[in-house]
C-alpha positions in Angstrom: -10.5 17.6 15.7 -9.8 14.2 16.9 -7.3 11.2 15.3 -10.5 9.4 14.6 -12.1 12.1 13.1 -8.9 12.8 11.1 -8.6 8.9 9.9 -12.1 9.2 9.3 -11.8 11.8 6.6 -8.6 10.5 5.7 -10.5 6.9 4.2 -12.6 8.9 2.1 -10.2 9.8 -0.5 -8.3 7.5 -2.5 -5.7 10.0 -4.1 -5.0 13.5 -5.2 -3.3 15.0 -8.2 0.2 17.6 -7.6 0.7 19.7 -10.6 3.3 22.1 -11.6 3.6 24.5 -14.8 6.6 26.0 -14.6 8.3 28.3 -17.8 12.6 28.0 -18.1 14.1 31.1 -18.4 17.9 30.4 -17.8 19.0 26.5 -19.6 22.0 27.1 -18.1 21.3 28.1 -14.9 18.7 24.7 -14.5 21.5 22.8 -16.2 24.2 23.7 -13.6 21.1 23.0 -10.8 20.3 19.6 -12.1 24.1 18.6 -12.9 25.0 19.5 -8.9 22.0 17.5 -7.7 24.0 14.2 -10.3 26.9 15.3 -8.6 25.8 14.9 -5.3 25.0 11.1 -5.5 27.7 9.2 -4.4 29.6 7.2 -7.2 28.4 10.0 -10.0 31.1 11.2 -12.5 30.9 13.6 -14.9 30.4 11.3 -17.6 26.9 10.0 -15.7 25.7 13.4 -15.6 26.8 14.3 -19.5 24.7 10.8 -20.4 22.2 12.1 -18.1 21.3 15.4 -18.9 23.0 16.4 -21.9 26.2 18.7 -22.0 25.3 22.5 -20.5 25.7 23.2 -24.3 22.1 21.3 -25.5 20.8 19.8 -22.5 17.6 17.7 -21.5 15.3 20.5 -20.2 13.0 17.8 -19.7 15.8 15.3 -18.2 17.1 18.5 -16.0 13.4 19.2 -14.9 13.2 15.4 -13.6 16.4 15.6 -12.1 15.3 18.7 -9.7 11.7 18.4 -8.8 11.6 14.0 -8.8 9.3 14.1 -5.2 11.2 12.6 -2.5 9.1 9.7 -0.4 6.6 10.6 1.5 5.4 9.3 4.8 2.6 7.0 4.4 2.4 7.2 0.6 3.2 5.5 -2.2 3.7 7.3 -5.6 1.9 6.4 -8.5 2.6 8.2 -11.3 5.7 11.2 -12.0 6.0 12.6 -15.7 7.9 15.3 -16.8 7.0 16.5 -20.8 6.8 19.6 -22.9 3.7 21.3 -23.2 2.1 21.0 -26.4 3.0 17.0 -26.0 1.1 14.3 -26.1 1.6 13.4 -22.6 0.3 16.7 -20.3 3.0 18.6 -18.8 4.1 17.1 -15.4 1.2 15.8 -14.6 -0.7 12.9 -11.9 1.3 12.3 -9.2 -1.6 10.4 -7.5 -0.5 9.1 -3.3 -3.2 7.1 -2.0 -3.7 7.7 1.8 -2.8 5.4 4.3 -4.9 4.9 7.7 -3.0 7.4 10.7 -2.4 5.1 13.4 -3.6 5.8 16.9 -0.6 6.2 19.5 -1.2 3.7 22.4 -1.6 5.8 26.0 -0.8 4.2 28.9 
């Protein structure tokens, strides 16, 4: 398969959906995840991650969640849509994270 074959196929679609279902089984454990990730920014206290993400104590599963699996940028995409929500809410769970393709272009050979 050639580059124009794969750009060809490439123009045809116009987006695709990422989903992920995933069950917590340890609060804490995500907690202490998500709060190192906070941490890691530079210029983030304590105090940003507490207003963040809740206190390990009662945290923002949903908040923590966010904090972990956010999608970093990818090459020649542009994210539309990221949601993170409980099942059984009105928004579905961590749903339509549409990227719309962008054309491969061709390497110039001398």
């Amino acid at each position: 398969m050639g580059v124009g074959e794969i750009r060809q196929g490439l123009e045809a679609a116009t987006g695709y959906t990422v989903t992920l279902t995933l069950t917590v089984e340890d609060a804490r454990a995500l907690w202490a995840a998500a709060a190192d990730r906070a941490l890691a920014a530079p210029g983030t206290t304590l105090a940003d991650v507490l207003d963040t993400i809740g206190p390990r104590e009662d945290p923002s599963i949903a908040d923590c969640i966010a904090m972990l699996t956010a999608p970093a940028a990818l090459p020649g995409c542009a994210l539309d849509a990221y949601e993170v929500a409980e099942a059984g809410d009105e928004l579905p769970p961590m749903r339509i994270i549409q990227l719309p393709t962008q054309p491969i272009l061709r390497a110039a050979h001398a």
